[in-house]
N, C-alpha and C positions, 0 to 999 in steps of 0.2 A: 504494500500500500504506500503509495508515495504522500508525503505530508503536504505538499500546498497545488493546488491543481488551477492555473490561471486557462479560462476558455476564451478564446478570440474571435468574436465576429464582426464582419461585416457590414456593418448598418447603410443600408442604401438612400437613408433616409435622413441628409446630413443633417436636420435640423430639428430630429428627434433621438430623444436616446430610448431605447432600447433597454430592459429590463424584465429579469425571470425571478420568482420567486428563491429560485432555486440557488439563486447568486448567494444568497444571504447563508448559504449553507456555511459554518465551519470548513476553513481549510481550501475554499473555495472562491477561487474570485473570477466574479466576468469581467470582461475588457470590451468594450464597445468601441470599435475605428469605423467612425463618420467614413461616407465616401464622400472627400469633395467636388463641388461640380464649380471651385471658383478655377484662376488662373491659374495660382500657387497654391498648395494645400496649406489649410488654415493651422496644423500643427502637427505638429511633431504623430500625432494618433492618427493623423487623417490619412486615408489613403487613396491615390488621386485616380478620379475616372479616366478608362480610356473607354476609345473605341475600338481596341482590340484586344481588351485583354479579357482573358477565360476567367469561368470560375476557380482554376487550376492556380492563373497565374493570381490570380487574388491570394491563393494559398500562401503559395512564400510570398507574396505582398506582407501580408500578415505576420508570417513567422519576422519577417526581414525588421517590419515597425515595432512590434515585441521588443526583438533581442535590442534594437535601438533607442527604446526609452526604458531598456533595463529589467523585464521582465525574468523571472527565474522562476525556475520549478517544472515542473510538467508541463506539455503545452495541448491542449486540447481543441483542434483548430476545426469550427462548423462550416460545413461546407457552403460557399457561399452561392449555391446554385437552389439551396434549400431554404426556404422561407420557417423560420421556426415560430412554435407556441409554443407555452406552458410544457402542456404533457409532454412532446418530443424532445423537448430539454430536457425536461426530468429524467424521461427515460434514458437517455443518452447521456447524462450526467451521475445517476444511478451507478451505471455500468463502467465508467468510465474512470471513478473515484476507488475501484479495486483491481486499478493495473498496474503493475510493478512499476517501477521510476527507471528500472531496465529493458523495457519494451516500447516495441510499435506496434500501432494498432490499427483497424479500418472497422468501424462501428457503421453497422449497415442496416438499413429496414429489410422487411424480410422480401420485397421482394427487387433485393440488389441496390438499390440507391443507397450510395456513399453519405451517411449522416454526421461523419465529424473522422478527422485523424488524431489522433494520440500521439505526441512524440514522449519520450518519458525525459525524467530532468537530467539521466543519466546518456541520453540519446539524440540529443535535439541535433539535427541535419548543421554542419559546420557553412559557413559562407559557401565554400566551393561546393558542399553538395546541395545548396538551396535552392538550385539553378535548375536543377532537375525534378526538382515537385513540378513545374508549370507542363511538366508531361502527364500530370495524371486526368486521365478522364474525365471525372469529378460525374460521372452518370453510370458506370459497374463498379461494385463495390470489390468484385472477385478480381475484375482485371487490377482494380489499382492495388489490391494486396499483391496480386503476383509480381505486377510493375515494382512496388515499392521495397519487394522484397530482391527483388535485383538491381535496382539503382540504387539502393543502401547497404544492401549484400549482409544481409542481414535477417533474421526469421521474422516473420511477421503476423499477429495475430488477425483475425477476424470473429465480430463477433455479431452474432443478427439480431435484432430486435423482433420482439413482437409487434412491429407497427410500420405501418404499410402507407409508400410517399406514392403518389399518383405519378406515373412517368417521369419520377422524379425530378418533378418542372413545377414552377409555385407562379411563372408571368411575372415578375417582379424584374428589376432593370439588370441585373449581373445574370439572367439566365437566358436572356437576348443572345443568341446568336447560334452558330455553325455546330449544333449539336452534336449533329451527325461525323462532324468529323472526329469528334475530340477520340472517341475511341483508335481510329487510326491511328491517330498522333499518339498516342500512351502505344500501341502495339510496334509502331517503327521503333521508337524508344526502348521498350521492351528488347527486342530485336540487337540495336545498338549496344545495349550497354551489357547484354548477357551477351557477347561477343568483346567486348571490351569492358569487364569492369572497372579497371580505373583509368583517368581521366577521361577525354573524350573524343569520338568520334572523328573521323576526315572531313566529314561534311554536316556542317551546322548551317540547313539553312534556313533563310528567309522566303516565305510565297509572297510577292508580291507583281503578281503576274501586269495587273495593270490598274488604272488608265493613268494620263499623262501627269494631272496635277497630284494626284496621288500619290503616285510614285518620287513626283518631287520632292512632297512634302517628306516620305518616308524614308529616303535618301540622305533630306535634311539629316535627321532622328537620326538615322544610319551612325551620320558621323558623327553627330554630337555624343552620342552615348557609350558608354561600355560595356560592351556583351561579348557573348563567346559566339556571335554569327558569323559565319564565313565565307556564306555565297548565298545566291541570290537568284532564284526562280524569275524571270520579270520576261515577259515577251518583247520579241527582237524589235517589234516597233518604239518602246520605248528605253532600247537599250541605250541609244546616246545621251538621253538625259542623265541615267544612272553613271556614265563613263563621264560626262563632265562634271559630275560632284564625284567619285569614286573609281578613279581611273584604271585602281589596280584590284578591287573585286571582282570576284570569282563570278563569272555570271555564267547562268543556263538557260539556254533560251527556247519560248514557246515560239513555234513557227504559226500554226494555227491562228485563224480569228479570233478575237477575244471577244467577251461577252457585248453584245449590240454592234458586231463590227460584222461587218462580211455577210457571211452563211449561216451569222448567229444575229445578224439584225433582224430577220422578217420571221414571226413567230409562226407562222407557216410552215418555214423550214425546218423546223428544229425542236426538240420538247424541251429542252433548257433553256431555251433564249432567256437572255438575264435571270436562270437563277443558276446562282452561283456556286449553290454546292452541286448541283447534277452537274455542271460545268469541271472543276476541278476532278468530278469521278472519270467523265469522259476525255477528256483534254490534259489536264496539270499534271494528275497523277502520275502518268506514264516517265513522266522525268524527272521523278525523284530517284535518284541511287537506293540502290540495298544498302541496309546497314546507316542511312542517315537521321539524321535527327532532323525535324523540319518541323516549322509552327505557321500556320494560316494570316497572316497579318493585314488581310483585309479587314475593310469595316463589317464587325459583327453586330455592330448596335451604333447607334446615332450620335456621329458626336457632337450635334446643337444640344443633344440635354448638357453639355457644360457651356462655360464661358472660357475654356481655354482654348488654346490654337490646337491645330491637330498636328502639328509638330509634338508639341509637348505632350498629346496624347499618346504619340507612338514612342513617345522617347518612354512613357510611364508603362507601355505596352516591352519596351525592350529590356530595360534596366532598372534597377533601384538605386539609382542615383537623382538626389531635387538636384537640378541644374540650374532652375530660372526659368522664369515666364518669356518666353520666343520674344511676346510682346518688350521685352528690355533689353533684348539683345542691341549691341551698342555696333552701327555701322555707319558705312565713309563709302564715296566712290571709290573704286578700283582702279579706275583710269580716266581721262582724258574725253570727257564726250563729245560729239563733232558740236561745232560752233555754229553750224549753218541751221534756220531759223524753222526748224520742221517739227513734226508730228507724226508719229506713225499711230495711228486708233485702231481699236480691237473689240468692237461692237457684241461677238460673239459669247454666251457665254456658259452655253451648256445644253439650258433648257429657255423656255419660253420668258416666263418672268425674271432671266439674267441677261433678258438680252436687252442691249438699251432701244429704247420705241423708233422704230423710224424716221419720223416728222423729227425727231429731237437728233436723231443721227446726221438728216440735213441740215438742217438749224447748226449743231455744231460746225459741221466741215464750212457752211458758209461763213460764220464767225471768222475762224481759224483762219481761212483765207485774207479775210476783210483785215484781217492783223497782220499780215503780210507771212503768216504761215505756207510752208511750204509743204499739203496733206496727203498723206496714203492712207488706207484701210486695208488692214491684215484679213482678207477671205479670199477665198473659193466661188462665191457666188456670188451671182449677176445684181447689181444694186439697182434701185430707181432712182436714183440718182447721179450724176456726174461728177466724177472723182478718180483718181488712180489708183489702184488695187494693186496689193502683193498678193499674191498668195503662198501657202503653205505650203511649202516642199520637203523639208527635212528640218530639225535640231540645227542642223550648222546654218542652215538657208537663215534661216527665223533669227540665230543671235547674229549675222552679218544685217538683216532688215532694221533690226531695233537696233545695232551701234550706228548704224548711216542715219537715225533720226535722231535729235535732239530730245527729245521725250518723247515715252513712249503710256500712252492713257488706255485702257483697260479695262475689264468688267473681274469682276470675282473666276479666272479659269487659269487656266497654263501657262496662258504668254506673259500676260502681266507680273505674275507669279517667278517665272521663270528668269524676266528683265530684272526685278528688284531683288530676289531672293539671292539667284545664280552671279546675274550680270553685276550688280547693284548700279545699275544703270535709272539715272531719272525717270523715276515713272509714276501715273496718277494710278488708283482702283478704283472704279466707283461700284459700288454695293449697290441694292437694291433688295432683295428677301432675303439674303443671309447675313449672317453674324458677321460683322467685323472681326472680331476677336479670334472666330474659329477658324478664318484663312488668312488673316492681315498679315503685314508687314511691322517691324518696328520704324517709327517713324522718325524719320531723319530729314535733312534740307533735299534729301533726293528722292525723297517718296513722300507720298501722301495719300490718303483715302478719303470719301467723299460718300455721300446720301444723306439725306432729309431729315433722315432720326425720326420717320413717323412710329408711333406705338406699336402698330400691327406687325413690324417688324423686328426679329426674322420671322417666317411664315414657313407652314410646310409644301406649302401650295408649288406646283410646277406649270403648270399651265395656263390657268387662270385664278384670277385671285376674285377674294371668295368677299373682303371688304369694299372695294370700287367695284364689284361684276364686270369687270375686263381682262383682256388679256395681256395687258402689259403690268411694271410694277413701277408705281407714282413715288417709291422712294427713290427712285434717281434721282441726282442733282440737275439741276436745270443745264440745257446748252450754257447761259452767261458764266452760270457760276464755274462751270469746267472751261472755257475759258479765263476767268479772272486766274485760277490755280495754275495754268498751261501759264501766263505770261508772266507770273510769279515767280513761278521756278524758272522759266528761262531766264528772266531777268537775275538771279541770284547765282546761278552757273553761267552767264554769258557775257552778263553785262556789268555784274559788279555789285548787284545791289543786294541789300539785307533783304530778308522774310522778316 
């Protein structure tokens, strides 16, 4: 019987705490970690939302912020896929308080869902093997005992409850996402590491098959953080972006369509069109190596439920390291930007209400001109209007487009993203239904972002918005005002003058 038994959960609910009867037991203490959904987590307990991370990787999230504000004894970690009451605490704290302080455990309902892990205080997973919980399952209870008992190399109990979780799914926000895969992922693992028990594998990777801004943003995270990944699943159409932030990772590349592209855009064609796990079963899979370790690192749940950027989301998705809010990151031009008195605009911006309205598209390029602007527009497609068009050819084509212009103004997607992020090339964003926060820039004399700041924004809406009944979105800044910002910043990079 081990003498003090600390259980850690999960609260998803930063702005309630969280409390069982059973807390109160002698010898026993619950630990409630807020998840935050601010920028920076509000302390030292809280542990930060991503949009990729598993119930798995909440595990060592938890053990990681335990052992970090000092925690000792036993660790009893509830799984953060399981929504607990009363009774299931009880029962699972019952059980849980007559286990040696020399074992591991996987307390399970009875039919298979993983209801909490036991480290004992004699056993608690060292830094280096903390890395390895975010492989367990967290949906079979028998797999992640067999898992746990070869990634720690060590015997592992099981023990089953009388009480019965429904599909082991409760709807709550840490249970969103790629269910279906997680057992794969604990069985390569499995695989790995009973082929190599100590250290680690050849191939640590990264899925991050696509699309463009995503992948940028992820790239970002890539570099900033430290993990043990070491290559990089990403489809060959977005391999240059990866190779201009990370020129010497290991990359494998999907040749196929990605999801809405090609033979997978017309649902017609295809019974996965945009969904993403049948996708990965038919297409991703196959190029993963034997013997590798590899994690999902697409969006498995939404990252506008926070306020931070999704860089920082994926860094919290990679590593247990606080780095800082994206939003503070402190930057400078890189270089020299041409002198000559232009614009390149990038109207496009995903979906329907990211793209900025027409009339306002003319309106701009006519301004711009009347200012002695000299304007292009970054598309593909035929305008109603008269103006000169680049279009989109490649990664290299696009940053030679944006250094030949003076500033480069932008909607919430890739290019823009790519000029201030990658290039740190002057450039405006203007927003419209999404978060500033979730894709911005830190803001410097060579970027800036722009919208109205109406209430209804950010919105879930794609198509049409559901406040004005139209299909444009009225949080855009006006043509003037995205000219007064354009002659702004020219004048501060050209001509000499302050902002």
């Amino acid at each position: 019987m081990q003498k003090k038994l600390s259980v850690l959960h999960a609260n998803p609910h930063s702005d309630a705490r969280v409390c069982f009867d059973a807390s109160l037991q002698r010898g026993v203490e619950f630990i409630d970690f807020p998840i935050s959904y601010a920028a920076e987590p509000e302390s030292d307990l809280h542990l930060a939302y991503s949009l990729a991370s598993t119930p798995a990787r909440y595990v060592e999230m938890l053990i990681v912020r335990a052992l970090a504000v000092g925690v000792k004894g036993s660790l009893l970690v509830l799984n953060p896929k399981v929504q607990f009451y009363s009774e299931l605490y009880n029962s699972v704290i019952a059980f849980a308080g007559g286990i040696h302080a020399g074992a591991v455990a996987v307390i399970s309902s009875y039919n298979d869902c993983p209801l909490a892990y036991f480290f004992g205080a004699e056993v608690v997973p060292s830094e280096s093997m903390l890395f390895r919980l975010r492989f367990l399952s967290s949906v079979s209870a028998l797999l992640d005992r067999e898992y746990l008992s070869v990634a720690l190399q060590r015997d592992v109990q099981l023990s089953v409850q009388k009480i019965s979780v429904s599909d082991c799914a409760d709807g709550w926000i840490l249970s969103q996402g790629f269910q279906s895969l997680y057992p794969l992922v604990t069985f390569h693992a499995l695989a790995a590491f009973r082929s190599l028990p100590q250290g680690l594998p050849r191939y640590r990777i990264a899925v991050m098959p696509y699309h463009a801004g995503d992948v940028l943003f992820f790239m970002k995270a890539f570099c900033r953080a430290e993990h043990p990944f070491n290559a990089l699943i990403v489809h060959e159409e977005f391999a240059p972006i990866v190779k201009k932030i990370a020129p010497d990772l290991e990359l494998i590349l999907v040749k196929e369509n990605s999801v809405g592209r090609g033979a997978y855009a017309d649902s017609a064609l295809t019974s996965h069109k945009n969904d993403e796990i049948l996708f990965f079963h038919h297409v991703i899979y196959k190029y993963i190596p034997p013997g590798a370790l590899f994690y999902w690192f697409r969006m498995s749940k939404d990252y506008a439920f926070a306020n931070s950027h999704m860089i920082d989301q994926w860094i919290n998705s990679l590593s247990n390291d606080r780095l800082g809010s994206t939003a503070g990151e402190l930057r400078c031009l890189s270089h020299a930007p041409s002198n000559d008195k232009s614009v390149l605009l990038h109207f496009d911006g995903g979906w329907l209400l990211k793209i900025y309205p027409q009339e306002q598209q003319r309106v701009l390029v006519d301004l711009l001109r009347a200012q002695g602007y000299r304007v292009s527009v970054l598309t593909s497609k035929a305008l109603a209007y008269s103006v000169h068009t680049v279009p989109f050819r490649s990664v290299a084509a696009l940053e030679a487009d944006i250094l030949s212009h003076a500033i480069f103004v932008g909607m919430d997607s890739f290019p823009v993203h790519f000029a201030t992020h990658v290039l740190l090339h002057p450039s405006i964003c203007l927003f419209s239904s999404t978060r500033p926060a979730n894709s911005n820039a830190s803001v410097f004399s060579g970027y800036r972002y722009m919208n109205k700041g109406l209430p209804c924004s950010p919105c879930t809406m794609h198509e049409n918005c559901d406040t004005f009944s139209n299909n444009f979105c009225k949080n855009f800044s006006s043509p003037e005002d995205v000219l007064v910002a354009v002659d702004t910043m020219f004048q501060a990079y050209y001509e000499g003058k302050s902002i």
